[in-house]
C-alpha positions in Angstrom: -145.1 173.1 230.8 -146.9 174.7 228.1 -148.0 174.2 224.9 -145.5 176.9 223.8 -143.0 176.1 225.9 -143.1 172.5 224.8 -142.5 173.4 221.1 -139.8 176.1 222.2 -137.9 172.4 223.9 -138.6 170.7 220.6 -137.1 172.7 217.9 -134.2 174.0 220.1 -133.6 170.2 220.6 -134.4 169.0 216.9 -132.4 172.3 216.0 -129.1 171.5 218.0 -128.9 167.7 217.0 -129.4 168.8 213.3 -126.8 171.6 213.9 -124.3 168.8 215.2 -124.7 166.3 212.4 -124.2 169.4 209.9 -121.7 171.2 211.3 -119.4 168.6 212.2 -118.2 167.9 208.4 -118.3 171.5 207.4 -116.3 172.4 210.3 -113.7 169.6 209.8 -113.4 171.1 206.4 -113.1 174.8 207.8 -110.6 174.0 210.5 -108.3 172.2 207.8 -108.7 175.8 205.7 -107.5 178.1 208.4 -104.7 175.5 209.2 -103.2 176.4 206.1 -105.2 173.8 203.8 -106.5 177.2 201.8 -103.1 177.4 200.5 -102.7 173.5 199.8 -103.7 171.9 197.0 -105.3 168.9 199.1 -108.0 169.4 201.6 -108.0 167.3 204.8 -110.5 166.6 208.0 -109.9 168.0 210.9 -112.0 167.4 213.5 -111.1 169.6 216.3 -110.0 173.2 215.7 -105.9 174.0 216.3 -107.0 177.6 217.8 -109.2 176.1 220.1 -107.5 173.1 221.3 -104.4 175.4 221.9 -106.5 178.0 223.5 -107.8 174.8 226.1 -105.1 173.0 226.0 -106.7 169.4 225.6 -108.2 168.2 222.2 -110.9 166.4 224.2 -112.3 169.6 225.9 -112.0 171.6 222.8 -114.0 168.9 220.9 -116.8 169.7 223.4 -117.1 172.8 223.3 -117.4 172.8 219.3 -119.7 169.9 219.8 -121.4 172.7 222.2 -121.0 175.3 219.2 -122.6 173.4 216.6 -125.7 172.8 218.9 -126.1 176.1 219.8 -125.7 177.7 216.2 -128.5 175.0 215.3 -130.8 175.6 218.3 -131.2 179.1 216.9 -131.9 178.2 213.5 -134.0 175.9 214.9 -136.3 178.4 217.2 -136.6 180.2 213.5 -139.5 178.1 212.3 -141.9 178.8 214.9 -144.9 180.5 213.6 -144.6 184.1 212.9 -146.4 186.4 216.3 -149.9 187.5 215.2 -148.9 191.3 215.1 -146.3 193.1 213.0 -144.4 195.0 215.9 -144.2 191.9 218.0 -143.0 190.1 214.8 -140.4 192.9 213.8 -139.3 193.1 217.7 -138.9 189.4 217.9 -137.3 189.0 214.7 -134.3 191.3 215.3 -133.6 189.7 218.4 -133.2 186.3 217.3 -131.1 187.8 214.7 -128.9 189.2 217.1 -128.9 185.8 218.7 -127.9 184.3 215.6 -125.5 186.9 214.4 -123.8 186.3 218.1 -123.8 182.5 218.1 -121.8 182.9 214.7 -119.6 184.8 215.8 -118.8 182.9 219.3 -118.5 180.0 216.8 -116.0 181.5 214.1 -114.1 183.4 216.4 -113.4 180.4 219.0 -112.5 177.9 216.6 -110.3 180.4 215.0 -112.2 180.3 211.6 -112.1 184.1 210.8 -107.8 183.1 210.8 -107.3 185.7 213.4 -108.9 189.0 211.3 -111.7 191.0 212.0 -113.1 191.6 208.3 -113.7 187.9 207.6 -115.9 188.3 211.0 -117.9 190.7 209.0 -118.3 188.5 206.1 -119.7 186.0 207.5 -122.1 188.4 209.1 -123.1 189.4 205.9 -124.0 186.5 204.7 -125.9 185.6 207.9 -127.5 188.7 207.3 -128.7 188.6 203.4 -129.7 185.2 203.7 -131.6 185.6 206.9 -133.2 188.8 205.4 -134.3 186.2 202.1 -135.5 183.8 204.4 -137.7 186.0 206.5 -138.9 187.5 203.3 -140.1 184.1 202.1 -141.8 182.3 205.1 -143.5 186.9 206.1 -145.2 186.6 202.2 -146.5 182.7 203.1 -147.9 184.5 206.1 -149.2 187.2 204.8 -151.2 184.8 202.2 -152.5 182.8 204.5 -153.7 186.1 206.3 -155.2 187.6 203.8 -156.8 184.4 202.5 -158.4 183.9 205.9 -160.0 187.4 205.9 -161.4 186.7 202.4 -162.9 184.0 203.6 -164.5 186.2 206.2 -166.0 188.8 204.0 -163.4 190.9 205.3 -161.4 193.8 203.7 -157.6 191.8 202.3 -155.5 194.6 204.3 -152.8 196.4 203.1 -150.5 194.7 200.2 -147.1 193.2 201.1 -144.4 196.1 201.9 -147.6 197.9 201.3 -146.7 198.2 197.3 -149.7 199.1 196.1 -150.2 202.2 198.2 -147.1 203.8 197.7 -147.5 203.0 193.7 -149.1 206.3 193.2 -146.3 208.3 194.4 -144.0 206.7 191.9 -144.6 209.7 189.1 -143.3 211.9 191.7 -140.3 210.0 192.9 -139.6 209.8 189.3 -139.9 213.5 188.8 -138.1 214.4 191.8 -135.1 212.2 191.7 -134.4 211.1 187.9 -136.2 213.3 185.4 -135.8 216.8 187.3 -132.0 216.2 188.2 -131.2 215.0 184.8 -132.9 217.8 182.8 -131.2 220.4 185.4 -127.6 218.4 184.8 -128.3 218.6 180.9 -129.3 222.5 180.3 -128.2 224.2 183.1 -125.2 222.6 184.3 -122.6 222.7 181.5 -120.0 223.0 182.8 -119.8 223.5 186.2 -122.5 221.0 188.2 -123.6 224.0 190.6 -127.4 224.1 190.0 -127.4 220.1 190.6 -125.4 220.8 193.9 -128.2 223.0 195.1 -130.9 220.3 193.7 -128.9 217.6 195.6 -128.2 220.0 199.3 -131.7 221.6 199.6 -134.8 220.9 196.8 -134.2 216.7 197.0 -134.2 216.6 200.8 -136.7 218.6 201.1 -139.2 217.4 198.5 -138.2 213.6 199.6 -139.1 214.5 203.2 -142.4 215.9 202.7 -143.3 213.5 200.1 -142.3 210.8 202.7 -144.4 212.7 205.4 -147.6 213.0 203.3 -147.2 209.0 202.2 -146.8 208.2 205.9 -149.8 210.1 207.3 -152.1 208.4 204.9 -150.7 205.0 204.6 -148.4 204.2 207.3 -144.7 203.2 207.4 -144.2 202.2 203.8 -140.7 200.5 203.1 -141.0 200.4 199.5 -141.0 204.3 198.7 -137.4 204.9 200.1 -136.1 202.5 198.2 -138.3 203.3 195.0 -136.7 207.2 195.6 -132.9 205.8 196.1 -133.0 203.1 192.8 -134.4 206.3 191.0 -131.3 208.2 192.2 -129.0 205.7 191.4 -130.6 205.8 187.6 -129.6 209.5 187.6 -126.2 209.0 189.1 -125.2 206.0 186.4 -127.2 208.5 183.4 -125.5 211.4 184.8 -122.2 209.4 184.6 -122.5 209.2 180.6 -122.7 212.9 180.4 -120.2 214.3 182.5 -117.6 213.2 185.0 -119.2 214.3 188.1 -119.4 212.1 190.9 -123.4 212.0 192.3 -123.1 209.7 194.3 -123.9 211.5 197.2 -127.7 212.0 196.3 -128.5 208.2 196.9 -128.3 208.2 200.6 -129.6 211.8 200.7 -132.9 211.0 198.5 -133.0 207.3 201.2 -132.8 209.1 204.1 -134.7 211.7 203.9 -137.5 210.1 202.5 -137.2 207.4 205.1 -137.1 209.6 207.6 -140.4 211.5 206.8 -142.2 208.4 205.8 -141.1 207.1 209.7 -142.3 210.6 210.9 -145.7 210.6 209.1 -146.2 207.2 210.0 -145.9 207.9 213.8 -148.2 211.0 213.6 -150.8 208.7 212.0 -150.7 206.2 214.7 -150.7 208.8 217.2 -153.9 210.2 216.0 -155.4 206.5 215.6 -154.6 206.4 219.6 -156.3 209.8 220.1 -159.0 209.0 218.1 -159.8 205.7 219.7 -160.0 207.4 223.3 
């Protein structure tokens, strides 16, 4: 067995027994909520789910296979804190699949012990949750990494690398996302579009989508994928549309995911033609 193998073993191990010891109050309290303790004003412990004793038929076996549960949901968390991969599309492809993994151990777990009370939406809930707090979590431990990276390259008289998110090269096109989603669409809404919203229409349908996917493009083929400068565009937006909102009763909503997408989608085409011409290059 190897070296990697053997800490794989170890943290799915350490992982499941602490998933056990955690789970097994929490879920005595959640299987006393979907029992109808929600809508009591007392709480009990229960330590076998109803829905999945009755869908076994024997309390014993149903308390396995939540024991089972609870060490699989914590074997995954567990697998979670080995170090990053030493590349970023090994990183990102690993990443999403042990999200997956967790998103579908969660959701064996709610749905088995009857915990999402027989509904699909609270299914999605909890997803959501999974999801925003696995997103701040790998946010956290990827800037530890990155400082340890980029410390290690100072150390080696070498050049730091780009900046988290790579900020700092799409800073410079902030003027621009300015101009082209807030201060253009709000001067355009104020003179010309009194009272009918038609010249805004045309802004929103052809110049933003246009002017967000070459500006994406140009960002791309010079810097790479940059995360930051969709966002950037579409928080821009969203300062027209609530602006917008104090002037007139038109609903602009619409522009957010227009200005996001298409500046997403040139930034991810630009991006591509850069790293295809660093593969022809290095032939």
């Amino acid at each position: 067995m190897t070296d990697r193998q053997k800490q794989w073993m170890i943290r799915i191990l350490l992982g499941g027994l602490v998933g056990i010891a955690v789970l097994i109050p929490l879920g005595g309290i959640f299987n006393d909520l979907v029992s109808g303790g929600l809508l009591s004003s007392r709480t009990h412990f229960r330590l076998v789910s109803y829905d999945l004793a009755y869908l076994t038929g024997s309390a014993p076996l149903a308390f396995a296979i939540q024991l089972g549960l609870y060490f699989l949901m914590g074997a995954v968390v567990g697998v979670s804190t080995l170090p990053f991969a030493d590349d970023g599309a090994t990183l990102v492809l690993r990443s999403l699949a042990h999200f997956a993994a967790t998103a579908a151990a969660l959701t064996l777990l709610v749905v088995l012990c009857g915990w999402n009370w027989g509904e699909f939406w609270p299914v999605v809930l909890y997803l959501g949750l999974l999801a925003a707090v696995y997103l701040l979590i790998w946010l956290g431990r990827w800037v530890g990494w990155y400082v340890e990276i980029a410390a290690i390259r100072q150390k080696l008289g070498l050049s730091p690398g780009p900046s988290p998110l790579k900020w700092r090269e799409s800073l410079p096109y902030l003027p621009f996302a300015a101009l082209m989603c807030l201060v253009i669409p709000m001067a355009v809404r104020l003179t010309l579009d009194s009272p009918t919203p038609i010249f805004t229409a045309i802004y929103a349908m052809l110049i933003l989508p246009v002017g967000g996917f070459f500006s994406g493009l140009f960002l791309g083929r010079r810097q790479g994928f940059c995360p930051l400068y969709p966002v950037m565009c579409a928080l821009l937006t969203l300062c027209f549309v609530l602006l917008a909102r104090l002037v007139s009763n038109v609903a602009d909503g619409v522009m957010i995911p227009i200005a996001l997408c298409s500046v997403l989608l040139g930034n991810a085409i630009g991006a591509l033609l850069r790293m295809l011409k660093g593969r022809r290059q290095a032939k």
